[in-house]
C-alpha positions in Angstrom: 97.8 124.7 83.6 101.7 125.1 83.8 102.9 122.0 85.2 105.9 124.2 87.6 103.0 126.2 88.8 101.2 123.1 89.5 103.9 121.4 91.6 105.1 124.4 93.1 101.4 125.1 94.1 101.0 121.4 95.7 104.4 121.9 97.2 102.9 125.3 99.2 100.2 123.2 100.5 102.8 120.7 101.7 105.1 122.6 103.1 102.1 124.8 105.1 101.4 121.2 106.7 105.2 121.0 107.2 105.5 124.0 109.0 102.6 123.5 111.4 103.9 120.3 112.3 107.6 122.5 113.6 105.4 123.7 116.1 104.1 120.7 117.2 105.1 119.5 120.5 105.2 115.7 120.6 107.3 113.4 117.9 103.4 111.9 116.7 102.1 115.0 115.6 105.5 116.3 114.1 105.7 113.0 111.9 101.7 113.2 110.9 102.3 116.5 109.9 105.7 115.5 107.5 103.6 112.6 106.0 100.7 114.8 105.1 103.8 117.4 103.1 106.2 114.6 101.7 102.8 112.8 100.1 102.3 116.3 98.2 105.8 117.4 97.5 106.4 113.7 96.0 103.9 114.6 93.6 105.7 117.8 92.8 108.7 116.1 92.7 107.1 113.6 89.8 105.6 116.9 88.2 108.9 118.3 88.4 110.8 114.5 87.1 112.6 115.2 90.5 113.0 110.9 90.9 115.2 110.6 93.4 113.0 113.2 95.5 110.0 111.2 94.7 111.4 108.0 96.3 112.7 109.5 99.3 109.7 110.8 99.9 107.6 107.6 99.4 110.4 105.9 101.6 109.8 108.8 104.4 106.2 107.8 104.7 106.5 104.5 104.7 109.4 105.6 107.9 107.2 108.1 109.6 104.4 105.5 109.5 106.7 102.8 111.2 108.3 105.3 113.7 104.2 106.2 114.9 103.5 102.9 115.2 106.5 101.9 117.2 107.4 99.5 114.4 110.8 99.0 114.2 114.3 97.6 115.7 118.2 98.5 114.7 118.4 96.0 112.1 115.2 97.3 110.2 116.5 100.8 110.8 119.9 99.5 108.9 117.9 98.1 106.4 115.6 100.9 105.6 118.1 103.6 105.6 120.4 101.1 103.2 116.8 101.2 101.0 116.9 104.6 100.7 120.6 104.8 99.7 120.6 102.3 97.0 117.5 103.8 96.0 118.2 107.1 95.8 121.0 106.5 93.7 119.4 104.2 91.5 116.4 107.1 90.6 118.8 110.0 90.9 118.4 112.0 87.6 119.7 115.1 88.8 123.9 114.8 89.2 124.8 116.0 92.3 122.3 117.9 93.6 120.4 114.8 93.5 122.2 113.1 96.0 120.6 116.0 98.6 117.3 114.3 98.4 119.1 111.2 99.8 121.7 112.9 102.4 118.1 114.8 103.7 116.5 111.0 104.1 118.8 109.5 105.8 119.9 112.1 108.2 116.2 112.5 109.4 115.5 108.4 109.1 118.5 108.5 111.9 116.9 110.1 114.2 113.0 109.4 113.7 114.1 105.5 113.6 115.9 106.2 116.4 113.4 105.3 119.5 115.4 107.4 122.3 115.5 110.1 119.7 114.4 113.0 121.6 112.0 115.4 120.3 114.7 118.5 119.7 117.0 115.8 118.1 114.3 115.0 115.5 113.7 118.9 115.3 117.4 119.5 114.7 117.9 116.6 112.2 114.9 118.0 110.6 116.4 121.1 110.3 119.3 120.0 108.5 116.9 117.8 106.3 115.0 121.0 105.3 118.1 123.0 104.2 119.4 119.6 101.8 115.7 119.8 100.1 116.1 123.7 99.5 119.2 123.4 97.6 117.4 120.2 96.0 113.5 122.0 95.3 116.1 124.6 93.4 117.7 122.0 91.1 114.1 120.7 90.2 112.4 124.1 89.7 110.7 123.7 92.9 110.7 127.4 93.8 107.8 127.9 96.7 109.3 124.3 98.0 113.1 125.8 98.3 111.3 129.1 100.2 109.4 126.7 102.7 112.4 124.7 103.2 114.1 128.0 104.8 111.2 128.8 106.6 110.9 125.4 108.3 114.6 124.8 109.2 114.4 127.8 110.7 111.3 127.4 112.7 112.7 123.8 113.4 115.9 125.4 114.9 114.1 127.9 116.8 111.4 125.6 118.1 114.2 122.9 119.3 116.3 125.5 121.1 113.1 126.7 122.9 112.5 123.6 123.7 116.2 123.0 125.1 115.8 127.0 127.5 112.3 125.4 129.0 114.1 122.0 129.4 117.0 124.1 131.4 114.6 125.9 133.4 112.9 123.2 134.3 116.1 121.4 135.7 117.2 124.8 137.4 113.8 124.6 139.1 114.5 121.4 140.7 
């Protein structure tokens, strides 16, 4: 079998998981949901020889693991996000467009590591996260990946500014 149509295949599945954890309405489920995607899109990534996307996806569910768990303080956050640079630009193969892998980490490791982190936060951050992978899936021949990224950001951008008209309602209510 064609080892693009094998990663972008895996990727699919991933990023199906992905999306039905945008709908999800607590942090736990959202991150259970990421986990379930970055395990199969690191594979595409190593199908792919996408390195840098591999490690940040083993570093995201080692994160998402920690944030579930409630494991975690500011230092470790420091720490973990400083992992993921160095990293990410040690096992960068891809110039440039490598780097995306990295920016996508750490701007959703801010937030999930972040314990006051609201849920539309995360949703937004995520957002962003999901457009840096696009451009990234593209570089590596990731093709389905780079469609599911759009479709996620945007159903992470919709879901989070739903969620901010029913949190404004429910303060007008008061």
């Amino acid at each position: 079998m064609n080892t693009v149509l094998l990663a972008n295949g895996l990727t699919i599945i991933g990023e199906i998981a992905l999306f039905i954890g945008t709908t999800r309405k607590n942090k736990k489920d959202i991150l259970i949901f990421q986990i379930v995607c970055m395990f199969l899109t690191s594979v595409s990534s190593w199908l792919l020889k996408g390195y840098s996307g591999i490690v940040m996806g083993v570093l995201g569910i080692i994160r998402n693991i920690l944030s579930i768990n409630n494991i975690g303080s500011r230092p470790l956050s420091y720490i973990f996000i400083g992992s993921a640079i160095v990293f990410g630009f040690l096992f960068n193969n891809n110039g440039f467009l490598g780097y995306l892998a990295i920016l996508a980490n750490v701007s959703q490791s801010l937030a999930i590591l972040n314990r006051k982190a609201s849920t539309r936060q995360i949703r937004l951050a995520c957002a962003f996260s999901s457009m840096c992978w696009c451009i990234y899936n593209l570089a590596i021949r990731g093709y389905a990946g780079a469609a599911f990224n759009i479709t996620n950001a945007s159903s992470y951008l919709y879901n989070a500014l739903k969620q901010q008209d029913k949190e404004k309602k429910e303060v007008s209510q008061e």
